[in-house]
C-alpha positions in Angstrom: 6.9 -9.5 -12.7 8.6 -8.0 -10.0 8.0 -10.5 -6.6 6.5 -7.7 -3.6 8.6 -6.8 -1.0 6.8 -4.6 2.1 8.4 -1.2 1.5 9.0 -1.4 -2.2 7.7 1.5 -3.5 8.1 0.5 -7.5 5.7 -2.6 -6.9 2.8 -1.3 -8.5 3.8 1.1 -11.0 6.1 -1.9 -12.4 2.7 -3.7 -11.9 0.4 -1.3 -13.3 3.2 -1.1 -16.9 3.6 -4.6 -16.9 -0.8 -5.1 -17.4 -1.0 -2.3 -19.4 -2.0 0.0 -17.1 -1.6 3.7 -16.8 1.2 4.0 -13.7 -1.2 6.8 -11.6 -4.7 4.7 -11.9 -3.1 1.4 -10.2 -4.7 3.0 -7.1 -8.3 2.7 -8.4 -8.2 0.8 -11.5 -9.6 -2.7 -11.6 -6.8 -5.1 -12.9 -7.3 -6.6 -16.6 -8.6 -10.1 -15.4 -11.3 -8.9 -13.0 -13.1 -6.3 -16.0 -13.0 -9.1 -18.1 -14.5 -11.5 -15.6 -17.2 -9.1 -15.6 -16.6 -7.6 -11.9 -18.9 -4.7 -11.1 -19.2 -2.6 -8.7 -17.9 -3.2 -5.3 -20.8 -4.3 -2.2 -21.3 -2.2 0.7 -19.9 -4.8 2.7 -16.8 -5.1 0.5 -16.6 -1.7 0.5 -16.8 -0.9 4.4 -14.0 -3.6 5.0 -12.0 -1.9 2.5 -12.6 1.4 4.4 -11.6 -0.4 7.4 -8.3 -1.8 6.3 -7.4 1.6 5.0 -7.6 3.0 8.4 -5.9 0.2 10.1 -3.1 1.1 7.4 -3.1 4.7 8.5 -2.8 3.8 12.3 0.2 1.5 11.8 1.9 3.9 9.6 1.4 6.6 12.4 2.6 3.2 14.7 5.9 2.9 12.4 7.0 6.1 12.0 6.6 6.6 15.9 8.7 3.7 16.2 11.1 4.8 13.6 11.7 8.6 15.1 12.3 7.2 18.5 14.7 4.5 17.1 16.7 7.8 16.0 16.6 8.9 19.0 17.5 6.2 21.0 20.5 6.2 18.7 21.6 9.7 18.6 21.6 9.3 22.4 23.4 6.2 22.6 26.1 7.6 19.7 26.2 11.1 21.6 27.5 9.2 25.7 
């Protein structure tokens, strides 16, 4: 399999193909290992951290693309003098 890199958008649908997965439930699909371990549902407490982190992810991807719009600006400006 594929190693991550941050940014690569193919990680998980190679990821999901390569366990036998259907490529759009990778999102909320339990991987093979974990059914058969006998994983159930998740715990409130598990759930509200993954809530959490979900919103963190939100707020730095607001953060980044912030960053990434005034980057392009900063360059168009320094290109355009």
């Amino acid at each position: 399999m594929k190693t991550p890199v941050p940014g690569d958008a193919d990680v998980l649908p190679q990821a999901a193909r390569e366990t036998g997965l259907h490529q759009g439930t990778h999102g909320e699909a339990m991987w093979p290992d974990q059914r058969a371990a006998g994983d159930g549902p998740l715990s409130e407490d598990l759930r509200d951290e993954i809530n959490d982190l979900r919103k963190q992810i939100v707020d730095l991807a607001m953060e980044r693309d912030l960053l990434m719009r005034s980057a392009a600006l900063w360059a168009r400006e320094a290109m355009g003098r």
